[in-house]
BAMI-149335 format. One record per residue: residue number from 1; x, y, z of N, C-alpha, C in turn. Coordinates in nm, 3 decimals, decimal comma, always signed. Example, Ala and Ser with C-alpha at 12.3 -4.5 7.8 and 13.67 -1.06 7.14 Angstrom:
+-----+---------+---------+---------+---------+---------+---------+---------+---------+---------+
: pos :     n.x :     n.y :     n.z :    ca.x :    ca.y :    ca.z :     c.x :     c.y :     c.z :
+-----+---------+---------+---------+---------+---------+---------+---------+---------+---------+
:   1 :  +1,319 :  -0,569 :  +0,780 :  +1,230 :  -0,450 :  +0,780 :  +1,320 :  -0,330 :  +0,780 :
:   2 :  +1,285 :  -0,225 :  +0,708 :  +1,367 :  -0,106 :  +0,714 :  +1,290 :  +0,003 :  +0,787 :
+-----+---------+---------+---------+---------+---------+---------+---------+---------+---------+
END
This chain:
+-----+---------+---------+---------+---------+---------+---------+---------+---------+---------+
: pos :     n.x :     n.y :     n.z :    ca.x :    ca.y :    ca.z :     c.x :     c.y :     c.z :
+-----+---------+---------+---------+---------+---------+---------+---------+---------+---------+
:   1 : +12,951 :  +9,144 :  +8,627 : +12,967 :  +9,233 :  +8,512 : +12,879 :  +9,193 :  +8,392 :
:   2 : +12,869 :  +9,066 :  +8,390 : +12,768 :  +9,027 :  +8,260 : +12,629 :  +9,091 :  +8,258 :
:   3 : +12,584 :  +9,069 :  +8,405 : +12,425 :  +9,101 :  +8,404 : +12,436 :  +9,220 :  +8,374 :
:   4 : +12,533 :  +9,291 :  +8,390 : +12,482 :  +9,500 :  +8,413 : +12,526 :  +9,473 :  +8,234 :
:   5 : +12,604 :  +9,439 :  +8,163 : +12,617 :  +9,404 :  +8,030 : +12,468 :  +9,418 :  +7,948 :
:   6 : +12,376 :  +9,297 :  +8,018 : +12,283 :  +9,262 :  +7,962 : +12,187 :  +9,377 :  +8,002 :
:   7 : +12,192 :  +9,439 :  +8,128 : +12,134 :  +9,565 :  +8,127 : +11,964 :  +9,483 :  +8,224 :
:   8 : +12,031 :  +9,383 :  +8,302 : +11,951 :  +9,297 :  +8,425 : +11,877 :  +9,373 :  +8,524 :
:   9 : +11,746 :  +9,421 :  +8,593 : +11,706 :  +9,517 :  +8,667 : +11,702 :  +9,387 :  +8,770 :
:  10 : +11,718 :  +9,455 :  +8,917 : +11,675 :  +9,337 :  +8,999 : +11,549 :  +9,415 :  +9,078 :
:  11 : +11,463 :  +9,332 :  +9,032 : +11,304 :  +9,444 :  +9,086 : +11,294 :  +9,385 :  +9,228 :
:  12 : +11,305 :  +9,257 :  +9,302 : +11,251 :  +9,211 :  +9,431 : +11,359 :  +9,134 :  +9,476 :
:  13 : +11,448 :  +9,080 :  +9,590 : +11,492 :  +9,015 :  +9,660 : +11,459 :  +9,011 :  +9,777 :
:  14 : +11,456 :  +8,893 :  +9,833 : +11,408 :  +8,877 : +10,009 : +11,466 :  +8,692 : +10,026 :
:  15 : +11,424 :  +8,644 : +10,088 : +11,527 :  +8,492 : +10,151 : +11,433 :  +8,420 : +10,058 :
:  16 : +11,431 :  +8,321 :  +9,973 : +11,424 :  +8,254 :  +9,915 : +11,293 :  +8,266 :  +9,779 :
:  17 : +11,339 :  +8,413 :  +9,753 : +11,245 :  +8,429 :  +9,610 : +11,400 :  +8,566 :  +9,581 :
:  18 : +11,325 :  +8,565 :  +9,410 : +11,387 :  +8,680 :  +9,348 : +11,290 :  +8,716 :  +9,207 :
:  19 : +11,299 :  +8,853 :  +9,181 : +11,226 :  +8,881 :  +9,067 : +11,365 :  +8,976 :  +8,981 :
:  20 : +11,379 :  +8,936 :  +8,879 : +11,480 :  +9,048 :  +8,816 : +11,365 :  +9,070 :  +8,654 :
:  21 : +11,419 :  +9,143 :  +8,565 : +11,407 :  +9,227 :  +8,443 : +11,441 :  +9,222 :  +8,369 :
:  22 : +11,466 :  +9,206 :  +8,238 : +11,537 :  +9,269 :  +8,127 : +11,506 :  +9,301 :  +7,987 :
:  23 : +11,508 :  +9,443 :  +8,020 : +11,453 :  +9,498 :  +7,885 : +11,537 :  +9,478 :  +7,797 :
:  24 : +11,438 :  +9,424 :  +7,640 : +11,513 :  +9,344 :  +7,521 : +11,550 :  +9,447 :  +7,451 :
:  25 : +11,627 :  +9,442 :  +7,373 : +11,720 :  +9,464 :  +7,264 : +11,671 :  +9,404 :  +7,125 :
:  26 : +11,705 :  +9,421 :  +7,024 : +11,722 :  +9,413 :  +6,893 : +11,836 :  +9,276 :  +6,835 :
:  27 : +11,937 :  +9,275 :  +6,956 : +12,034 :  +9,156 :  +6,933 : +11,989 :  +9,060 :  +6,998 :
:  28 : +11,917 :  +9,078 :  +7,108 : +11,850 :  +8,984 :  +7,141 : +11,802 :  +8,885 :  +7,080 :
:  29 : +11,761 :  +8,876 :  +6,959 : +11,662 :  +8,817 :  +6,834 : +11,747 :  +8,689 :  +6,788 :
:  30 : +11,651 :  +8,607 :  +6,746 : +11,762 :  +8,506 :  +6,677 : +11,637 :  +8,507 :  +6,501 :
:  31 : +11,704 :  +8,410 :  +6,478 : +11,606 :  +8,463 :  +6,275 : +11,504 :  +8,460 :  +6,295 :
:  32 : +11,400 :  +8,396 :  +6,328 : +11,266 :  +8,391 :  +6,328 : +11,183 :  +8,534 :  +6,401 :
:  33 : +11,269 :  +8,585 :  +6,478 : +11,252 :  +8,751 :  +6,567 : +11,179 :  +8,702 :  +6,705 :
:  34 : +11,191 :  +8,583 :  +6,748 : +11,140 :  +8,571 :  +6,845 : +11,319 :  +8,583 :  +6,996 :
:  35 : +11,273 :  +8,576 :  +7,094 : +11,385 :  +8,615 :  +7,192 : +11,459 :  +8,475 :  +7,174 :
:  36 : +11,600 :  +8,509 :  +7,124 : +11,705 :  +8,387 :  +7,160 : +11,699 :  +8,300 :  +7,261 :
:  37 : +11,661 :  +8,174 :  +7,249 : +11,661 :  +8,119 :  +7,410 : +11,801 :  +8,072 :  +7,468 :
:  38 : +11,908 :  +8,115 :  +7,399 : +12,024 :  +8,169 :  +7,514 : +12,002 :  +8,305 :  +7,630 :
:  39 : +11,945 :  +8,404 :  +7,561 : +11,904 :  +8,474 :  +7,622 : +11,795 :  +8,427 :  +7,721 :
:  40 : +11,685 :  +8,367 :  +7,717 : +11,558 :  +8,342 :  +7,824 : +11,661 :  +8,241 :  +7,905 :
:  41 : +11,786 :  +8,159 :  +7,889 : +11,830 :  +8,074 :  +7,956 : +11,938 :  +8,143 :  +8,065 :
:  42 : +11,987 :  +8,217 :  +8,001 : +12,075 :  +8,335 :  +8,061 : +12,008 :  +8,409 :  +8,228 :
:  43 : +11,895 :  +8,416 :  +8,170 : +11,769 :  +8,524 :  +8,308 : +11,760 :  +8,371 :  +8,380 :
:  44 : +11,723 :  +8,264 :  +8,340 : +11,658 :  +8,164 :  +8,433 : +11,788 :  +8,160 :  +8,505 :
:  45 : +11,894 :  +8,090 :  +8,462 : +12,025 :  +8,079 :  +8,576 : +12,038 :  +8,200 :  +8,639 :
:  46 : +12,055 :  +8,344 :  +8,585 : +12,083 :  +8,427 :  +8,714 : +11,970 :  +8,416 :  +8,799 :
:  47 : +11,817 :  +8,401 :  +8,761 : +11,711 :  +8,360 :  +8,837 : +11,743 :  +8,311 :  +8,975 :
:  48 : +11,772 :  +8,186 :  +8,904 : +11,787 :  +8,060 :  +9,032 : +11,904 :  +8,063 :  +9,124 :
:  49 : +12,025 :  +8,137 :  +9,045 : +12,119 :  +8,126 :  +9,169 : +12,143 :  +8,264 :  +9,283 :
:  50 : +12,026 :  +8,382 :  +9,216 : +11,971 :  +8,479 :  +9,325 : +11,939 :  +8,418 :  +9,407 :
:  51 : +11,812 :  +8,333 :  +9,353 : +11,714 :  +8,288 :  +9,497 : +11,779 :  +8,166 :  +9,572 :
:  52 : +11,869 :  +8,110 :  +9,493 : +11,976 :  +8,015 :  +9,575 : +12,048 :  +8,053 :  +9,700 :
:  53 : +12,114 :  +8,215 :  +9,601 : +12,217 :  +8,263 :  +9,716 : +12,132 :  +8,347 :  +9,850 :
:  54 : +12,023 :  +8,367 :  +9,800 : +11,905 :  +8,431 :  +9,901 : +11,922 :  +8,337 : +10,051 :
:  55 : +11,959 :  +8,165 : +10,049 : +11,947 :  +8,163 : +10,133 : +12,118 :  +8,111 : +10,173 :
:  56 : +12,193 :  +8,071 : +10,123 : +12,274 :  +7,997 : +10,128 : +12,403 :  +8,111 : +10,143 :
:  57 : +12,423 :  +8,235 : +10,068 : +12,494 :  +8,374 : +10,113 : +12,490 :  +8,391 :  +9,965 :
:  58 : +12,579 :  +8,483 :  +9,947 : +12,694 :  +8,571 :  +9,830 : +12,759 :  +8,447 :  +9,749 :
:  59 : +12,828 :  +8,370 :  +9,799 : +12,945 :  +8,246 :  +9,741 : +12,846 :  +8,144 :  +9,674 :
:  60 : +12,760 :  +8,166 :  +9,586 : +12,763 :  +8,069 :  +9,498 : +12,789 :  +8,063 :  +9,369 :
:  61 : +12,692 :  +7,905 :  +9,336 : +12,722 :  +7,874 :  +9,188 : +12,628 :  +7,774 :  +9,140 :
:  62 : +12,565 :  +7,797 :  +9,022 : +12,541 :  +7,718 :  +8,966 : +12,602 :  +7,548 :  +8,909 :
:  63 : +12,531 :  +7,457 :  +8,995 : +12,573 :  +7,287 :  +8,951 : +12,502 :  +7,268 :  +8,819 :
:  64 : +12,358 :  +7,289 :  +8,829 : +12,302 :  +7,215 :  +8,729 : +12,181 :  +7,317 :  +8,710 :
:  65 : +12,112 :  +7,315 :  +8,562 : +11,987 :  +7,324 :  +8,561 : +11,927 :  +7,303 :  +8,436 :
:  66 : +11,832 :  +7,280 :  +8,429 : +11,724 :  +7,226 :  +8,310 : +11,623 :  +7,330 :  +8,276 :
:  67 : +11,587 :  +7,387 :  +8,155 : +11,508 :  +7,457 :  +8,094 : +11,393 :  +7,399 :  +7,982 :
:  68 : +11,258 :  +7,406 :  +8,025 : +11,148 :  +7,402 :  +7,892 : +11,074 :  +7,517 :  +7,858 :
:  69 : +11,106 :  +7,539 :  +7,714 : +11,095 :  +7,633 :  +7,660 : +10,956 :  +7,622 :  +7,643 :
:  70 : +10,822 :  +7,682 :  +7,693 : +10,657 :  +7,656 :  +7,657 : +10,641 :  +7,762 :  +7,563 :
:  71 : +10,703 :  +7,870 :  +7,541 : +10,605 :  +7,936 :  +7,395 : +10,737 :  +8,022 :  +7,414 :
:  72 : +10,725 :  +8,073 :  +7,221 : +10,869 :  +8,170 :  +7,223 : +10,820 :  +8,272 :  +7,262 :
:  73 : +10,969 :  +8,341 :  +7,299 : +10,937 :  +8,456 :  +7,326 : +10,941 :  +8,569 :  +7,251 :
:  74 : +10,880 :  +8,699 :  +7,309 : +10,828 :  +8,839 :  +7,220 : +10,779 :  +8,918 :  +7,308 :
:  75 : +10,844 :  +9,064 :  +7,275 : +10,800 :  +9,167 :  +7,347 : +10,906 :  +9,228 :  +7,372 :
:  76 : +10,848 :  +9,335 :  +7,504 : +10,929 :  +9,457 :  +7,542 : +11,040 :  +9,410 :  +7,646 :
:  77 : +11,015 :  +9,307 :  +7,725 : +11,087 :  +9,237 :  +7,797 : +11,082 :  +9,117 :  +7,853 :
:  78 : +11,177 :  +9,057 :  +7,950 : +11,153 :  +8,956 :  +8,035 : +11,151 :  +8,962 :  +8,167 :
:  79 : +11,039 :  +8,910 :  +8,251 : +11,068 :  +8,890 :  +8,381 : +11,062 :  +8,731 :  +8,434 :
:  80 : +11,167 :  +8,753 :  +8,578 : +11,215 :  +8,601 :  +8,582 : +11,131 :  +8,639 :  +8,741 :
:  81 : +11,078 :  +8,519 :  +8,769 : +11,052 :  +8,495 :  +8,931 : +11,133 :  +8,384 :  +8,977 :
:  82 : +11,194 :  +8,368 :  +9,060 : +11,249 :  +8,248 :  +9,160 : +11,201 :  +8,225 :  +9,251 :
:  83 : +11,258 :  +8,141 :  +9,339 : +11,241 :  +8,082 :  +9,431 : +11,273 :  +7,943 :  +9,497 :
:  84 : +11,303 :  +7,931 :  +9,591 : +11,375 :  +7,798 :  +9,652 : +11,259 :  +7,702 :  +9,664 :
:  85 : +11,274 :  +7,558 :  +9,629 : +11,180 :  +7,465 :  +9,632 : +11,262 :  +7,398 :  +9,803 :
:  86 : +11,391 :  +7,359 :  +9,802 : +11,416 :  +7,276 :  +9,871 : +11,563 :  +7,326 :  +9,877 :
:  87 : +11,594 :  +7,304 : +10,038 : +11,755 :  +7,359 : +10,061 : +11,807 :  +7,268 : +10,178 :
:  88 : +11,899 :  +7,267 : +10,152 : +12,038 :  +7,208 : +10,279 : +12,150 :  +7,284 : +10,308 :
:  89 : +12,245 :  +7,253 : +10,426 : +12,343 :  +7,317 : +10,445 : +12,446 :  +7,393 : +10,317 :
:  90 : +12,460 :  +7,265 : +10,229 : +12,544 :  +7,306 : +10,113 : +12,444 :  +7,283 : +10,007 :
:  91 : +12,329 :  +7,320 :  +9,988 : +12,292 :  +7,351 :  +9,795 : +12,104 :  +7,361 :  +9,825 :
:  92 : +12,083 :  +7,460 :  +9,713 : +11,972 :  +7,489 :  +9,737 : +11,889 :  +7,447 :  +9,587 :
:  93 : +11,792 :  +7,364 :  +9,609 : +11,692 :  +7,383 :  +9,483 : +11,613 :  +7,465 :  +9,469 :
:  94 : +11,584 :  +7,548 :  +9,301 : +11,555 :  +7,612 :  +9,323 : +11,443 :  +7,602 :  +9,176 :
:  95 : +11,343 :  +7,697 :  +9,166 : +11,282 :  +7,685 :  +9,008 : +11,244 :  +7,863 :  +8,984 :
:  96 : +11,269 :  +7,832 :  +8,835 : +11,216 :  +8,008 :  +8,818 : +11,116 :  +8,009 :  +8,691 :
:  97 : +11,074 :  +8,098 :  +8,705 : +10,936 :  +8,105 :  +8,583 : +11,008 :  +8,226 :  +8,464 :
:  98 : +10,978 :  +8,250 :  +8,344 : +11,036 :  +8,350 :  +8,284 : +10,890 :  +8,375 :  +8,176 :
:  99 : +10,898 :  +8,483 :  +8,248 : +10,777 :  +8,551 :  +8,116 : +10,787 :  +8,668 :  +8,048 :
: 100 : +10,740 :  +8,669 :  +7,920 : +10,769 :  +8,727 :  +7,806 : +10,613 :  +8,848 :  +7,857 :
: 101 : +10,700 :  +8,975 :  +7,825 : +10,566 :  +9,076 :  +7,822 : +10,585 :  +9,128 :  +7,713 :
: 102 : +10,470 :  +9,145 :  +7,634 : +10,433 :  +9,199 :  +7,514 : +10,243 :  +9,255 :  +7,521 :
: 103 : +10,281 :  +9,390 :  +7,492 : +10,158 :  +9,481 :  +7,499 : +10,107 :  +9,493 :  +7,605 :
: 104 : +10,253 :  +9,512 :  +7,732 : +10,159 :  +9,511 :  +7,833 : +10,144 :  +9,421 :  +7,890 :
: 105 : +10,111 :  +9,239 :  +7,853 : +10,089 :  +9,169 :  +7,938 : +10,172 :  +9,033 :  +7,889 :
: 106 : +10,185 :  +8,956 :  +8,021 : +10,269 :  +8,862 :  +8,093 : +10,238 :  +8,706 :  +8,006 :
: 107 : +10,301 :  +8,656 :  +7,953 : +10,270 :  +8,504 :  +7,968 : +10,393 :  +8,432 :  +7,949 :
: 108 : +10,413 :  +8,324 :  +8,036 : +10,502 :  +8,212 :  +8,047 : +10,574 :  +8,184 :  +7,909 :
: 109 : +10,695 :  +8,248 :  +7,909 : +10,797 :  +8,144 :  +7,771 : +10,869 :  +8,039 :  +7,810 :
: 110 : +10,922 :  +8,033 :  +7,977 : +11,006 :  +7,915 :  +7,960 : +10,985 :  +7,871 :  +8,127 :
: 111 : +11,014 :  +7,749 :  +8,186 : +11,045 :  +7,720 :  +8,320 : +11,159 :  +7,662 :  +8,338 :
: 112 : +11,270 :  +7,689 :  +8,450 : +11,369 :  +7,637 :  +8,498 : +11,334 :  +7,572 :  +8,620 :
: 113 : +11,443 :  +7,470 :  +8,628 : +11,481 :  +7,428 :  +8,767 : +11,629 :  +7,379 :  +8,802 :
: 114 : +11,705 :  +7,406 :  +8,897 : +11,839 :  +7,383 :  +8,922 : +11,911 :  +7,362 :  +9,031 :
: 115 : +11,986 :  +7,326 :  +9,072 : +12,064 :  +7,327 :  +9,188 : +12,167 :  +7,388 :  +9,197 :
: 116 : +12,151 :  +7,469 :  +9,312 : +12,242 :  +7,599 :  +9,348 : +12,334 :  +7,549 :  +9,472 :
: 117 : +12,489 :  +7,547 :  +9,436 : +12,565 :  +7,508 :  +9,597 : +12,657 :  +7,623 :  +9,633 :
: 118 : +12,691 :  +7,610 :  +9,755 : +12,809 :  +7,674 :  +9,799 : +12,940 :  +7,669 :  +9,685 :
: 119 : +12,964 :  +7,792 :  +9,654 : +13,125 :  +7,780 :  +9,623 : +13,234 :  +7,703 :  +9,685 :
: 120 : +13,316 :  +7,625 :  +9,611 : +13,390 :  +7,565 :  +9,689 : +13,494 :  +7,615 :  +9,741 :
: 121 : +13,556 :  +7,595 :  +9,875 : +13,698 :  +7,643 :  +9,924 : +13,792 :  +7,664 :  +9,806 :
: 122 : +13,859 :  +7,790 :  +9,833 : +13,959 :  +7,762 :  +9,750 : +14,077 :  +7,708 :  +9,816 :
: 123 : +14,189 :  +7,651 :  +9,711 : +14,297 :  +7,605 :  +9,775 : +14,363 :  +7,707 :  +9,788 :
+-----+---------+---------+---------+---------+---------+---------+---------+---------+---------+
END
């Protein structure tokens, strides 16, 4: 429910990549008017645990992940690429790229990387 909230497009899925979307908003902004990097952090985790669950099923979750922010962001939107670096039975690594488009064209605001596992049993 959050992503359709945020108004998330999912442009590509296949087994261990994902590309999703999201056209910005106005609240998006934090003071300076560049994109909140709650927001660019928000796209990298659903990023990574697409291309997580790409191989691992439906039942996951985010363990961990780390974000560097390389240039703020600006523009009409964001696109996230994923993809699995490294996987096992239970948890998949994964990294995603997030780029800021403005006028048309693409450049890198932030990189993730994280580890994606199986949901655990419930009791």
């Amino acid at each position: 429910p959050f992503s359709v909230f945020m108004g998330v497009e999912l442009l590509d899925f296949a087994q261990g990549r994902v590309e999703m979307a999201l056209p910005l908003r106005p609240e998006f902004g934090q003071q300076f008017g560049f994109i909140h990097g709650g927001v660019i952090s928000f796209l990298a985790d659903n990023a990574l645990t697409y291309a997580g669950g790409s191989v691992l099923g439906p039942e996951v979750l985010t363990a961990e992940y780390k974000i560097n922010y390389v240039k703020p962001g600006q523009g009409d939107r964001l696109i996230a690429r994923g993809s699995v670096v490294a996987t096992s039975s239970r948890q998949a690594v994964c990294r995603t790229d997030i780029f800021a488009v403005r006028d048309g064209r693409e450049y890198l605001c932030a990189t993730a990387q994280g580890t994606i596992v199986r949901r655990p049993e419930r009791d």
